[in-house]
ROSE-4610 file (N, C-alpha, C; in Angstrom, 1 decimal, always signed):
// ROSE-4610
residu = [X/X/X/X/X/X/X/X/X/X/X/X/X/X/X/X/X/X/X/X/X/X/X/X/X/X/X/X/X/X/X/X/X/X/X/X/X/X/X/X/X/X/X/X/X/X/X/X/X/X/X/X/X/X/X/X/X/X/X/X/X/X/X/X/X/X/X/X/X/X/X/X/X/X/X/X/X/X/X/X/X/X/X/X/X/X/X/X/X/X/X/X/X/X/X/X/X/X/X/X/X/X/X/X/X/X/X/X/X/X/X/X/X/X/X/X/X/X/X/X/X/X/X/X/X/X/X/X/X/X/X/X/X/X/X/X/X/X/X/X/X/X/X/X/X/X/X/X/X/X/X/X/X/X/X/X/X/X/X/X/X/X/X/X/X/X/X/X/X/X/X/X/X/X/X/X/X/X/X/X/X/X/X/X/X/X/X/X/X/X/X/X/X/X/X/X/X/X/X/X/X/X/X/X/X/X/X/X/X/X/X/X/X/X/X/X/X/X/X/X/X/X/X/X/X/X/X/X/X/X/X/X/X/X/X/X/X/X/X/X/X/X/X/X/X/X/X/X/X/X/X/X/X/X/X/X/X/X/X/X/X/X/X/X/X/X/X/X/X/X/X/X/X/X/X/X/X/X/X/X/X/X/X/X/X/X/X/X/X/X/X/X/X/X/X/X/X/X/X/X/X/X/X/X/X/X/X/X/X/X/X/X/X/X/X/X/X/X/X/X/X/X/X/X/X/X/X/X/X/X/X/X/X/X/X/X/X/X/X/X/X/X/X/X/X/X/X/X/X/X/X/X/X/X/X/X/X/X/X/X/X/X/X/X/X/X/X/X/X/X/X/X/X/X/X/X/X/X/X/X/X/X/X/X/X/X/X/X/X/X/X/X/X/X/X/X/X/X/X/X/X/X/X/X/X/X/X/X/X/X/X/X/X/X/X/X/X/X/X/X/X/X/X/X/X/X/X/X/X/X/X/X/X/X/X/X/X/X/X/X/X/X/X/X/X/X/X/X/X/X/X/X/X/X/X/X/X/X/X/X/X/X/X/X/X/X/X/X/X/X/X/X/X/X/X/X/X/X/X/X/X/X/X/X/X/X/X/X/X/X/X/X/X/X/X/X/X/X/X/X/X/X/X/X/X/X/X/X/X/X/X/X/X/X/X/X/X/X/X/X/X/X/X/X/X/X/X/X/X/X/X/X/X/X/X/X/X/X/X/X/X/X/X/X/X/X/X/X/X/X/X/X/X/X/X/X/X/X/X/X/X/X/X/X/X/X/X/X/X/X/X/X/X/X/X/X/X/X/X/X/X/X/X/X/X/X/X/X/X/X/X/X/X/X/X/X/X/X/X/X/X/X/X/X/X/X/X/X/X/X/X/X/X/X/X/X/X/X/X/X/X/X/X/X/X/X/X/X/X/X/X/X/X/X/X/X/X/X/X/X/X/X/X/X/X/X/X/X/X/X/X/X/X/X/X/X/X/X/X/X/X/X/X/X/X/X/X/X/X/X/X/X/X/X/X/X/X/X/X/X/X/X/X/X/X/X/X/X/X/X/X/X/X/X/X/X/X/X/X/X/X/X/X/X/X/X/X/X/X/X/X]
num = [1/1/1/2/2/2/3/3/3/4/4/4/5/5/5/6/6/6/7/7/7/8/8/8/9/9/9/10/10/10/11/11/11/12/12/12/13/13/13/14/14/14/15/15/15/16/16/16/17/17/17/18/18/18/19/19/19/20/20/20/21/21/21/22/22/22/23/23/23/24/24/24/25/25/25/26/26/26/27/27/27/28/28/28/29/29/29/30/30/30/31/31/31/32/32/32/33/33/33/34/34/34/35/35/35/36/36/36/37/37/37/38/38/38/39/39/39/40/40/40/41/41/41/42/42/42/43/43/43/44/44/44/45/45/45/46/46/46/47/47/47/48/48/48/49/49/49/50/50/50/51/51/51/52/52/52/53/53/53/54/54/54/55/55/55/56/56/56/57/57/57/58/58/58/59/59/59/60/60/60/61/61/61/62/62/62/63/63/63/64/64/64/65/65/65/66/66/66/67/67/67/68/68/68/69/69/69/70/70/70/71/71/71/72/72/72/73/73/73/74/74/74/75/75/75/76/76/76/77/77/77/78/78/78/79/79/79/80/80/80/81/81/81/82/82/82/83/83/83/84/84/84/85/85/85/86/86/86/87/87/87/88/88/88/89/89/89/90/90/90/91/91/91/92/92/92/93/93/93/94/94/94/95/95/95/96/96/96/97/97/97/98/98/98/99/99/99/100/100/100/101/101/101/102/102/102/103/103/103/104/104/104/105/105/105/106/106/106/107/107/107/108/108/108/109/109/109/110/110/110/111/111/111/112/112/112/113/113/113/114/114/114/115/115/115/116/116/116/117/117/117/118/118/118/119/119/119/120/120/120/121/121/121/122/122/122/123/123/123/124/124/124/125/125/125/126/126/126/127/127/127/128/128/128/129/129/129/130/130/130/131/131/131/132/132/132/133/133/133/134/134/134/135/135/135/136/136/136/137/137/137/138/138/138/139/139/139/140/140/140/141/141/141/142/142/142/143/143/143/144/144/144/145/145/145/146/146/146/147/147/147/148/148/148/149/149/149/150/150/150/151/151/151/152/152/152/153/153/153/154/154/154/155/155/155/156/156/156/157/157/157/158/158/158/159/159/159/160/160/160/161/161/161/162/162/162/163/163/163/164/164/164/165/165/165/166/166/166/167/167/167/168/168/168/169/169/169/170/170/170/171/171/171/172/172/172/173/173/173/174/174/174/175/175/175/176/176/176/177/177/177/178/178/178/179/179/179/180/180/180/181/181/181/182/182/182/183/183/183/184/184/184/185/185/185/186/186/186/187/187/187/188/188/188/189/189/189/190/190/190/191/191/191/192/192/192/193/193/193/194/194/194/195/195/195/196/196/196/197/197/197/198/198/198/199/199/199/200/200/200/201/201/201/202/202/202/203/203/203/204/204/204/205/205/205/206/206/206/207/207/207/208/208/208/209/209/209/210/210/210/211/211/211/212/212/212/213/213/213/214/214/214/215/215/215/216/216/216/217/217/217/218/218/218/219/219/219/220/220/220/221/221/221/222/222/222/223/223/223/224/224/224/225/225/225/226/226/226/227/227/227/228/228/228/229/229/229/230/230/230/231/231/231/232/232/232/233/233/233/234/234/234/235/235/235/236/236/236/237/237/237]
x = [-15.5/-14.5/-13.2/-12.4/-11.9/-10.2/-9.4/-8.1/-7.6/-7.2/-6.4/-5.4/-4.8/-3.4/-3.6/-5.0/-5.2/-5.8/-6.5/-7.0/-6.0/-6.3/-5.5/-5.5/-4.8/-4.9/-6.2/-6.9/-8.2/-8.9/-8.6/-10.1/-10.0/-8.9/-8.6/-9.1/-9.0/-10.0/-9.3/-8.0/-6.7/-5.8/-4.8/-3.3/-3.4/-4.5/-4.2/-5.5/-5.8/-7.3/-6.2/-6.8/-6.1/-6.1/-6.5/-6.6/-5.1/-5.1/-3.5/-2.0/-2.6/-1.5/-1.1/-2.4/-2.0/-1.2/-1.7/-0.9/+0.7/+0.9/+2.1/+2.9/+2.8/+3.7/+3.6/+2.7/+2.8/+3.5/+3.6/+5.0/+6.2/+6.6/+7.8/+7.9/+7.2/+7.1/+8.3/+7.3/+7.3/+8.9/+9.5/+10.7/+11.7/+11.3/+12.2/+12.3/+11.5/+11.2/+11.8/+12.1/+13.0/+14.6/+14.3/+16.1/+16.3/+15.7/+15.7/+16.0/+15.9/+15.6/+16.9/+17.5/+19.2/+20.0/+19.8/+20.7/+22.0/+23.1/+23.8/+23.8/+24.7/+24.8/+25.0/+25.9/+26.0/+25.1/+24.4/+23.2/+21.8/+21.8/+20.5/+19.9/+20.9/+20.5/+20.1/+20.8/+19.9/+18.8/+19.0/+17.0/+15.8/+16.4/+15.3/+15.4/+15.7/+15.7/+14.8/+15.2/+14.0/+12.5/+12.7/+11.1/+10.5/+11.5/+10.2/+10.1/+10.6/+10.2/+9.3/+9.1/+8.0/+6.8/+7.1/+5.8/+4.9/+6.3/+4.9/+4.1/+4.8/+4.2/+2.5/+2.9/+2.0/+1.1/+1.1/+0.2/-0.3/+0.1/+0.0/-1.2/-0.7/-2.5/-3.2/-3.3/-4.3/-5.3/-4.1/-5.2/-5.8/-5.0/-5.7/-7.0/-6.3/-7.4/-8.4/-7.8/-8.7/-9.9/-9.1/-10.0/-11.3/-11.0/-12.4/-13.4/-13.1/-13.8/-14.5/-13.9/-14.3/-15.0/-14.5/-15.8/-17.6/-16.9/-18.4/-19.0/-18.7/-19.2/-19.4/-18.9/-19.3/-19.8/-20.9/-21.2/-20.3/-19.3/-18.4/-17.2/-16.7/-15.5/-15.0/-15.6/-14.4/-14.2/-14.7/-13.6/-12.9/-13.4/-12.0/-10.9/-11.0/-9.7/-9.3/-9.8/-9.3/-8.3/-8.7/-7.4/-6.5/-6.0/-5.2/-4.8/-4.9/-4.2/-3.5/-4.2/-3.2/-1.7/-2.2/-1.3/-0.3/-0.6/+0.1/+1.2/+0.1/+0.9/+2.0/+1.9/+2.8/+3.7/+3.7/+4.9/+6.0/+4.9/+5.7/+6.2/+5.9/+6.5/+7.8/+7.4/+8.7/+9.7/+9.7/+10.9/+11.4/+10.6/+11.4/+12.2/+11.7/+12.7/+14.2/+13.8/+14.8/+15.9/+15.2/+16.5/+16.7/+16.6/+17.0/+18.3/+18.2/+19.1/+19.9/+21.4/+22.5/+22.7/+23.6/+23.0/+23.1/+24.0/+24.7/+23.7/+23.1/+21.9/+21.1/+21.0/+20.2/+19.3/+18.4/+16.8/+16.6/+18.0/+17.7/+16.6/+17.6/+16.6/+14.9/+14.9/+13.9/+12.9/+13.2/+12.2/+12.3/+13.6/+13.0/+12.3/+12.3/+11.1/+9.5/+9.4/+8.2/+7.8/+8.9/+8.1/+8.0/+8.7/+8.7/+7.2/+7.1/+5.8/+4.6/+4.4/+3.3/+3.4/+4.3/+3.8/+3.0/+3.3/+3.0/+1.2/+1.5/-0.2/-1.0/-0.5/-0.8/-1.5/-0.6/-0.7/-1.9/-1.8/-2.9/-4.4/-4.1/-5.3/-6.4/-5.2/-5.6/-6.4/-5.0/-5.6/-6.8/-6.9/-7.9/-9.5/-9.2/-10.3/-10.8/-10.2/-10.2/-10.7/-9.4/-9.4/-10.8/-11.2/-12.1/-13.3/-13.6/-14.9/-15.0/-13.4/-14.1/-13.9/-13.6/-13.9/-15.5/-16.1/-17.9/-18.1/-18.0/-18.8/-18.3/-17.5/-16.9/-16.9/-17.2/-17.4/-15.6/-15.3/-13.8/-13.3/-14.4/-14.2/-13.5/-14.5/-14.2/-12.9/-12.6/-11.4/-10.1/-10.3/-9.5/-9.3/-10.4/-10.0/-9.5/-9.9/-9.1/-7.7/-7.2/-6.2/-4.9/-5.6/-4.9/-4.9/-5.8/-5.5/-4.5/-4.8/-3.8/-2.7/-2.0/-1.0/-0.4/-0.8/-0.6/-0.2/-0.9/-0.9/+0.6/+0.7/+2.4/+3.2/+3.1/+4.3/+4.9/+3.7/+4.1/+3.9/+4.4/+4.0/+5.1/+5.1/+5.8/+7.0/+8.3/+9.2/+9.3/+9.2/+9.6/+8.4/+8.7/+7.8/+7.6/+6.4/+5.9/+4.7/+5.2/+3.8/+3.2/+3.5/+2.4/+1.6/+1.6/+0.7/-0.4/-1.7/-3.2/-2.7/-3.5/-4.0/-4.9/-5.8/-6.9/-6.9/-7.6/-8.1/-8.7/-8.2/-7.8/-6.2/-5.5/-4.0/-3.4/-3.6/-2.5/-2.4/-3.7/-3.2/-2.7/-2.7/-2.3/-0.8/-0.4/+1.2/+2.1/+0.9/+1.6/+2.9/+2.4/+3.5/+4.9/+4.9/+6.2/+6.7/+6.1/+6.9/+7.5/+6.5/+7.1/+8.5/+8.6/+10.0/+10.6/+10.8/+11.3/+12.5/+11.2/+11.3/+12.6/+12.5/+12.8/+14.1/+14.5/+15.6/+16.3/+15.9/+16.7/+17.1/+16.0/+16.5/+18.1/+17.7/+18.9/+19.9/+20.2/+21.1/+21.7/+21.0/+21.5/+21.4/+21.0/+21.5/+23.0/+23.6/+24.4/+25.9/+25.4/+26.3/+26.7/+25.3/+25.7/+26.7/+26.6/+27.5/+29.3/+29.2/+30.4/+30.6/+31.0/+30.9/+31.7/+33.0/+34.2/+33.8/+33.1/+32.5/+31.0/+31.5/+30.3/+29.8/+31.0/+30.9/+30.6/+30.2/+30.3/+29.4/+29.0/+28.2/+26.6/+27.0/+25.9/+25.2/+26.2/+25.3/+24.8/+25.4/+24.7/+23.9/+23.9/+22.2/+21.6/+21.1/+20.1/+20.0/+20.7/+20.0/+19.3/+19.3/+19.0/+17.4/+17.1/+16.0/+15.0/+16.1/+14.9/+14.4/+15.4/+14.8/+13.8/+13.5/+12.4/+11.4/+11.4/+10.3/+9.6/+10.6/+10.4/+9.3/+9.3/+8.6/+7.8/+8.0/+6.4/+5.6/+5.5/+4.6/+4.3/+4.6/+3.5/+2.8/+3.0/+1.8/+0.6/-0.1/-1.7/-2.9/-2.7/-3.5/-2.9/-2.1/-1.4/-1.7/-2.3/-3.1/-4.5/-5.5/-6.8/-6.9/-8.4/-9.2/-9.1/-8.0/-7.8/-8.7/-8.9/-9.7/-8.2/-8.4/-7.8/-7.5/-7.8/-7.4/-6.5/-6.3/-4.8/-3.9/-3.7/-2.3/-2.0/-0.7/-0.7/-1.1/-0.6/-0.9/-2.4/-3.3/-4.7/-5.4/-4.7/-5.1/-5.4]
y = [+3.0/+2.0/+2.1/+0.7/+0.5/+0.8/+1.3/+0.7/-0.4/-1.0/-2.4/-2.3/-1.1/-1.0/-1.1/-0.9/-1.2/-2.6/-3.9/-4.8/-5.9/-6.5/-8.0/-9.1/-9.9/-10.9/-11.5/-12.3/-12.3/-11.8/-10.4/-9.3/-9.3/-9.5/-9.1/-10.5/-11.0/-12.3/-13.7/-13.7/-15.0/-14.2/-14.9/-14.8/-14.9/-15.8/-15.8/-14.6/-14.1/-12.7/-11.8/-10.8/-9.7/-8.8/-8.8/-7.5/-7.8/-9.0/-9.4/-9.1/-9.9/-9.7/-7.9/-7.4/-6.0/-5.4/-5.7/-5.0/-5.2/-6.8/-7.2/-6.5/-6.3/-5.5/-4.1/-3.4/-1.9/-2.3/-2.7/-2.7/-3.1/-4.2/-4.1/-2.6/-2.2/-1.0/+0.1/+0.3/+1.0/+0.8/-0.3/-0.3/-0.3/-0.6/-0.1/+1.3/+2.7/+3.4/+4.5/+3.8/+4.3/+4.3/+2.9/+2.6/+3.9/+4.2/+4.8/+6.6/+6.8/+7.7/+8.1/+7.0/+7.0/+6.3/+6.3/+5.6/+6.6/+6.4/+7.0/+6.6/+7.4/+7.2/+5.8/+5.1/+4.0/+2.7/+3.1/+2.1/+2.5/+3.7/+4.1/+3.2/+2.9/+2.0/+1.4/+0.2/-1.1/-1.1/-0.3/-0.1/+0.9/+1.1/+2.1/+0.2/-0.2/-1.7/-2.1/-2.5/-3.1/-2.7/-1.2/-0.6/-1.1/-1.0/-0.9/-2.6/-3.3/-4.7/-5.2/-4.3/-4.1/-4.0/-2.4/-1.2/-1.8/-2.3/-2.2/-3.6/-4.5/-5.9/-5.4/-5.1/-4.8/-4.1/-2.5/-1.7/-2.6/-3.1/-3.6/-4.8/-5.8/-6.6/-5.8/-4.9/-4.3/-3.5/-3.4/-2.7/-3.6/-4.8/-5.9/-6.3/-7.3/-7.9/-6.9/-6.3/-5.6/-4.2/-3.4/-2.2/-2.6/-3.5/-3.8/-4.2/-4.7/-5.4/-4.3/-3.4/-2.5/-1.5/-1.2/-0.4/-0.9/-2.7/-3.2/-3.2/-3.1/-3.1/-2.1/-0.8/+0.2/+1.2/+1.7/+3.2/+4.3/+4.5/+5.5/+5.2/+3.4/+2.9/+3.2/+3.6/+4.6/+5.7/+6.4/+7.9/+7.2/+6.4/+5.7/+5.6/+4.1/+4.0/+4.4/+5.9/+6.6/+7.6/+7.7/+8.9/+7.8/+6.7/+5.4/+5.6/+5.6/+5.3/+6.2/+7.7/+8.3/+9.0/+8.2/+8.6/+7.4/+6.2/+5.3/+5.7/+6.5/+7.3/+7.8/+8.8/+10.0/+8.9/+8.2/+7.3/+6.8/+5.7/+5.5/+7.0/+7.9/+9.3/+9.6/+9.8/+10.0/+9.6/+7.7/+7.0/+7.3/+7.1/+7.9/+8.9/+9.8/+11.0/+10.3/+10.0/+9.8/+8.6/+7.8/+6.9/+7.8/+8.8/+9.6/+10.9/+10.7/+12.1/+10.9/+11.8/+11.3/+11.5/+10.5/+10.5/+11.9/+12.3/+13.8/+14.9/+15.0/+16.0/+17.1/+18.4/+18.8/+18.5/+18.4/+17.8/+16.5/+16.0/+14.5/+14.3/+14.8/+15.1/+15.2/+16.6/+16.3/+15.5/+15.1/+14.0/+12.5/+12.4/+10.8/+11.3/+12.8/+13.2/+13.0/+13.7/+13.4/+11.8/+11.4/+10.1/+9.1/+9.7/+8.4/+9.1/+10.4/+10.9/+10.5/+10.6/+9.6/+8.4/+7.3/+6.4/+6.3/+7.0/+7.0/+7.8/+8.2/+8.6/+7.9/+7.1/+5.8/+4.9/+4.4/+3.4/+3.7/+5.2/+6.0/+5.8/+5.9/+6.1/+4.4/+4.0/+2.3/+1.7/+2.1/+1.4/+1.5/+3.3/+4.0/+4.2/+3.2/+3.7/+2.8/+2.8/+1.9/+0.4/-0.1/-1.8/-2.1/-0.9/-0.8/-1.0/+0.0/-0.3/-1.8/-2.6/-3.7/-4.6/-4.4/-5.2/-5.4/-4.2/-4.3/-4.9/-5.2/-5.6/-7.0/-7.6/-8.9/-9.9/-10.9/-11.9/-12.8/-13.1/-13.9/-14.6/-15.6/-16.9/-15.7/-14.9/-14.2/-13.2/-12.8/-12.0/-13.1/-14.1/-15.1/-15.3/-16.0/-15.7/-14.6/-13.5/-12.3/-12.5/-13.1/-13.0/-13.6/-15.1/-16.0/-15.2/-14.6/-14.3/-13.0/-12.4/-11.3/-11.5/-12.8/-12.9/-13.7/-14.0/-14.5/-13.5/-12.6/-11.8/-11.0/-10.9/-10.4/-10.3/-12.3/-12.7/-12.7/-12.7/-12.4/-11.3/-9.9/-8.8/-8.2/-6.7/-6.2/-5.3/-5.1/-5.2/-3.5/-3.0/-1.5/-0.5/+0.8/+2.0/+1.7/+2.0/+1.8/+3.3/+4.0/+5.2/+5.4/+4.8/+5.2/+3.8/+2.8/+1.8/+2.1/+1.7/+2.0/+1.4/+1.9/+1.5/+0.9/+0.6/-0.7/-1.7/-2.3/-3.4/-3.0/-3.2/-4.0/-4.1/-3.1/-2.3/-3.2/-2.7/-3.5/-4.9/-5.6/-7.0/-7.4/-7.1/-6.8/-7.4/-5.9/-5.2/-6.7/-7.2/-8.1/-9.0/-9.8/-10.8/-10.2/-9.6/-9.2/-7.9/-7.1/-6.3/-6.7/-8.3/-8.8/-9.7/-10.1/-10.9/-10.0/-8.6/-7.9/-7.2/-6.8/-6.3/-6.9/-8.4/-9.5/-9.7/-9.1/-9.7/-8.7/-7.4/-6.2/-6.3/-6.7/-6.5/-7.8/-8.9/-10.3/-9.4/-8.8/-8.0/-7.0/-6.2/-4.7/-5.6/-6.6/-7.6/-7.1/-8.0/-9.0/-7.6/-6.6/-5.2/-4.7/-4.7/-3.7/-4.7/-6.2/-7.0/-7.0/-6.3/-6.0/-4.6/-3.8/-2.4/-2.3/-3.0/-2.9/-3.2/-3.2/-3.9/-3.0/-2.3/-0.7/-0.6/-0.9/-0.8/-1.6/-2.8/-4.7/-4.7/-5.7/-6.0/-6.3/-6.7/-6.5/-5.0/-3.9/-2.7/-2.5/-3.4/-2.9/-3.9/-4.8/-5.6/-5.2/-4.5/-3.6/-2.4/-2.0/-0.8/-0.9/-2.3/-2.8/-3.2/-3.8/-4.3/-3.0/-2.5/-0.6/-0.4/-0.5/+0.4/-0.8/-1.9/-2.7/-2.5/-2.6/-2.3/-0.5/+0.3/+1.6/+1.4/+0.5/+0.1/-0.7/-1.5/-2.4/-1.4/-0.5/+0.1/+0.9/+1.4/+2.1/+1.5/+0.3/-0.1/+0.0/+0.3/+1.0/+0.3/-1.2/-1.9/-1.4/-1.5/-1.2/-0.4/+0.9/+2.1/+1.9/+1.2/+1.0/+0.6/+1.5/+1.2/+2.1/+3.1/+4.1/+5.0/+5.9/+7.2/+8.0/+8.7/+10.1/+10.8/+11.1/+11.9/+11.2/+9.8/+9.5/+9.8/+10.5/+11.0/+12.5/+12.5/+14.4/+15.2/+15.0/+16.1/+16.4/+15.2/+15.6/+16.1/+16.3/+16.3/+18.5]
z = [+26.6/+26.1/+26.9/+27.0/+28.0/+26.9/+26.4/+25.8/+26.1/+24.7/+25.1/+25.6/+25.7/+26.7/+28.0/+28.3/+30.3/+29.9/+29.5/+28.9/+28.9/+30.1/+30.3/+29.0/+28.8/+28.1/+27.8/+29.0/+29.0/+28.7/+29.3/+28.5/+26.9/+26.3/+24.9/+24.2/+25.1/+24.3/+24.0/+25.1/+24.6/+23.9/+24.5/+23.7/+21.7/+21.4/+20.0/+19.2/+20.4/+20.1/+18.6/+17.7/+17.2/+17.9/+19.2/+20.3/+21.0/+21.3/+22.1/+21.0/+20.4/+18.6/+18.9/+18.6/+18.1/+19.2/+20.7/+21.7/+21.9/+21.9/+21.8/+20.9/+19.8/+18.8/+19.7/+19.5/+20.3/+21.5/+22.1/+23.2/+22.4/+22.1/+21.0/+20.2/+19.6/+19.0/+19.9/+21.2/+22.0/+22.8/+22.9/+23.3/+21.9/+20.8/+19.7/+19.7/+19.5/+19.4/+20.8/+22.1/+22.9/+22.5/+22.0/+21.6/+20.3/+19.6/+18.2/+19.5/+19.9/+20.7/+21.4/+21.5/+22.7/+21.8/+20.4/+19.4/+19.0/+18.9/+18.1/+16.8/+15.8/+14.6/+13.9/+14.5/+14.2/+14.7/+15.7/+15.8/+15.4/+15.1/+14.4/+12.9/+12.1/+10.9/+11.4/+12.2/+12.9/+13.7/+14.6/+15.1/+14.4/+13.2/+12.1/+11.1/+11.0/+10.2/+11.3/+12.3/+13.3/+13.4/+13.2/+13.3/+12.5/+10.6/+9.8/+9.6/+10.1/+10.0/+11.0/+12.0/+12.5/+12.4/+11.8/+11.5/+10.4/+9.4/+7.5/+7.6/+8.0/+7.9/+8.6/+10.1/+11.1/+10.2/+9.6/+9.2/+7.6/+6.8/+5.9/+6.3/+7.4/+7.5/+8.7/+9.0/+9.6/+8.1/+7.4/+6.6/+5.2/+5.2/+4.8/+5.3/+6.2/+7.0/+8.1/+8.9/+10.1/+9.8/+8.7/+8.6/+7.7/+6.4/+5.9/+6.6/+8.0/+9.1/+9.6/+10.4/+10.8/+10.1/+8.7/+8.2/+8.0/+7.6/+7.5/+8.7/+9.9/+11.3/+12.2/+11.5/+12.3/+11.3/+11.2/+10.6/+10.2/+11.0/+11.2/+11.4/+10.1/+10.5/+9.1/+8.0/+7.0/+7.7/+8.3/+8.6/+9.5/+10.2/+11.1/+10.9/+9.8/+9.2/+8.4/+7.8/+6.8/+7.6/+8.8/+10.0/+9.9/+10.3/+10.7/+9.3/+8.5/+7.0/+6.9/+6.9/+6.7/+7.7/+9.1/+9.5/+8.8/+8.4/+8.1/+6.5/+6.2/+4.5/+4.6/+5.8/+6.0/+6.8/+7.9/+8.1/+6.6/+5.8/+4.5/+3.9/+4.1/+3.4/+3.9/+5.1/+6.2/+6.1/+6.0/+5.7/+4.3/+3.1/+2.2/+2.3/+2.7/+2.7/+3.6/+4.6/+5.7/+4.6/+4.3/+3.2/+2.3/+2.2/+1.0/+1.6/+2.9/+3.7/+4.3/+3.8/+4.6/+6.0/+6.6/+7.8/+9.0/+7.9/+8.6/+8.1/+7.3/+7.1/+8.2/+8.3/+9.1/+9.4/+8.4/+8.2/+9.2/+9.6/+10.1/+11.0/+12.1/+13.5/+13.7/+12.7/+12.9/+11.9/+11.0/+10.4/+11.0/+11.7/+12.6/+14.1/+14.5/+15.7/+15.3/+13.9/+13.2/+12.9/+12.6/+12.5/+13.8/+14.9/+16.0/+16.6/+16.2/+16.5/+16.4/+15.0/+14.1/+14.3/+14.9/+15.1/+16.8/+17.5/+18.6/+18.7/+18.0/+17.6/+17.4/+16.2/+15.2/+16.3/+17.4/+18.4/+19.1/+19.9/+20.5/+20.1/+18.5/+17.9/+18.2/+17.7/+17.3/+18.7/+19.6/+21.3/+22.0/+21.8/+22.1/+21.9/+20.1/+20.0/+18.7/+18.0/+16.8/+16.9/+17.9/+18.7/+19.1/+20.5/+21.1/+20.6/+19.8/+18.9/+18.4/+17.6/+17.2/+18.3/+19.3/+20.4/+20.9/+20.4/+20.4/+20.3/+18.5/+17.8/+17.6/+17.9/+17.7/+18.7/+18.8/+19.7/+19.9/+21.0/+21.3/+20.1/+19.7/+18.9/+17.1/+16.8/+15.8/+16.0/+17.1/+17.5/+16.8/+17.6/+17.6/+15.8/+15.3/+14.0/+12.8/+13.3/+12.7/+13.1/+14.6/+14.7/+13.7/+13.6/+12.5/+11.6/+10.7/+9.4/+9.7/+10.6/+10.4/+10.6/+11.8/+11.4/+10.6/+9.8/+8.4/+7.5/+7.3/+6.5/+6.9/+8.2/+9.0/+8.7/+8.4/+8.6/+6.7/+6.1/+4.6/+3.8/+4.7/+3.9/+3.9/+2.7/+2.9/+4.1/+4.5/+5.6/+5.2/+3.5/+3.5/+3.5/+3.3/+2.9/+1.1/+1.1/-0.3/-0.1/-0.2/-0.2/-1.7/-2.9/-3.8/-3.7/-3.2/-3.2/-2.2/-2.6/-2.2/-0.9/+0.4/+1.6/+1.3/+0.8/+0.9/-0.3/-0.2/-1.1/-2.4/-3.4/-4.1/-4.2/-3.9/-4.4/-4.1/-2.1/-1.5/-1.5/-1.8/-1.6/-2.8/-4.3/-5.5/-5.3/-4.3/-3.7/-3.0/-2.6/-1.0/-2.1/-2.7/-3.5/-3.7/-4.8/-5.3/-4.2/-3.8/-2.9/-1.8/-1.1/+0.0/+0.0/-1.3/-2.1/-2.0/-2.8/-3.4/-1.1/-1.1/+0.5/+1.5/+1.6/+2.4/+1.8/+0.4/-0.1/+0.6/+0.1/+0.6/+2.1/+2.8/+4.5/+4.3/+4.0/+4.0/+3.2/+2.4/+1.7/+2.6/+3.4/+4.2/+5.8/+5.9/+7.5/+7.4/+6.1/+5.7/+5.2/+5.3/+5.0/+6.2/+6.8/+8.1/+9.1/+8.8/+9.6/+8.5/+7.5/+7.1/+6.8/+7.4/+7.1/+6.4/+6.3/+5.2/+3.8/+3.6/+2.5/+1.9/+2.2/+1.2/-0.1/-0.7/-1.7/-2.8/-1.8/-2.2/-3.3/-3.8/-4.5/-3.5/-2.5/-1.7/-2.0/-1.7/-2.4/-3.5/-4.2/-5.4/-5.9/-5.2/-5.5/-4.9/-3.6/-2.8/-3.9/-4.3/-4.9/-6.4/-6.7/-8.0/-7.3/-6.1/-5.8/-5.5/-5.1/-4.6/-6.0/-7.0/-8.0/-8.4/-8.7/-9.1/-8.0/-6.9/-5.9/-6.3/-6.8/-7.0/-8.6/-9.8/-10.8/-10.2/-9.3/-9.0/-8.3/-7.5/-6.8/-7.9/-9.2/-9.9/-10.8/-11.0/-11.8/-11.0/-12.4/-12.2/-10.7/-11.1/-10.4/-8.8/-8.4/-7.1/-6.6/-7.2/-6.6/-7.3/-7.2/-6.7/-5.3/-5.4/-3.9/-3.0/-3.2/-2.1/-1.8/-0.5/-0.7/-0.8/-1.7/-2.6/-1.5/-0.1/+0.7/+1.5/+1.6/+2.3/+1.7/+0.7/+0.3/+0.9/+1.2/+2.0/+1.4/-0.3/-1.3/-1.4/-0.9/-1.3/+0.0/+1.1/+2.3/+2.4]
């Protein structure tokens, strides 16, 4: 198997393939994740905002749309995308903690090393080997169509970390509605702060932290965690 990272446009099956889709973001990825790297303090909020508006949409319809695909088509595509989830888990873990540690914190360092880590794995895994495989088994015309739906699914999912909500189906797609509202408000809320730093204490902060705590009650209802395997969580690992 060839990686889609050495895998021209063409080979990937067109510009609107989910093999092109997915690589395009891993380079975006991959030059956010340098910037997150040579950020100082005061530009680190803004390209940690960039990543995860990135990251969750991206990992959220892969595991929508792409991994059901892959398990029905390969033998050996649940342990697949049961490694890919949970690196995906422990990302949503990671940023929790990290929105939870001030920015001056010891702990900092190294929990955004760990997580620019894990994503770079994440990517590894996917390019290497994951993609590959469904590049087997899938014909252009069907590439192409996974690609629509996935970016669909993209462009209307959730922007934050949600780690008690299920990686698969039934949960997540349950999740996609209100978390993605809920999500979208907060980023136009924390845009709209970080472009007034004088203003901290605004009411802008205090309707972001009203929407965290509702996003914090929507992800535990019950239905939201069906469908998972029990071992993407660290604790069950």
């Amino acid at each position: 198997m060839t990686s889609i990272a050495d895998q021209t446009t063409t080979q990937l099956g067109g510009r609107l393939s989910v093999l092109s889709r997915q690589k395009l973001d891993h380079v975006t990825l991959d030059r956010l994740l340098h910037q997150l790297e040579h950020a100082d303090a005061r530009e680190e909020r803004q390209v940690l905002l960039r990543v995860y508006r990135l990251v969750f949409p991206h990992a959220f319809a892969e595991e929508a749309v792409l991994w059901p695909v892959l398990r029905r088509v390969l033998p050996d595509g649940h342990d697949l995308t049961l490694e890919v989830e949970q690196e995906h888990q422990e990302v949503n873990e990671l940023v929790v903690r990290l929105e939870n540690l001030p920015a001056d914190d010891p702990a900092r360092p190294d929990l955004l090393a760990r997580f620019v880590e894990v994503l770079r794995d994440d990517v590894r895994d996917e390019e290497d080997e994951l993609l590959p495989r469904l590049q087997e088994r899938l014909s252009h015309g069907r590439l192409t169509a996974l690609g629509l739906a996935w970016e669909v699914v993209r462009r209307t999912a959730p922007t934050r970390a949600h780690p008690v909500v299920a990686r698969r189906p039934p949960g997540n797609v349950a999740a996609a509605l209100p978390l993605t509202v809920i999500d979208r408000l907060r980023d136009a809320l924390e845009t709209a702060a970080l472009r007034r730093p004088a203003l901290s204490a605004s009411p802008l902060h205090r309707a972001g932290a009203r929407l965290s705590a509702l996003a914090h009650a929507v992800e535990h209802l019950p239905l939201l965690r069906r469908g998972e395997d029990p071992t993407t969580r660290t604790e069950n690992r």
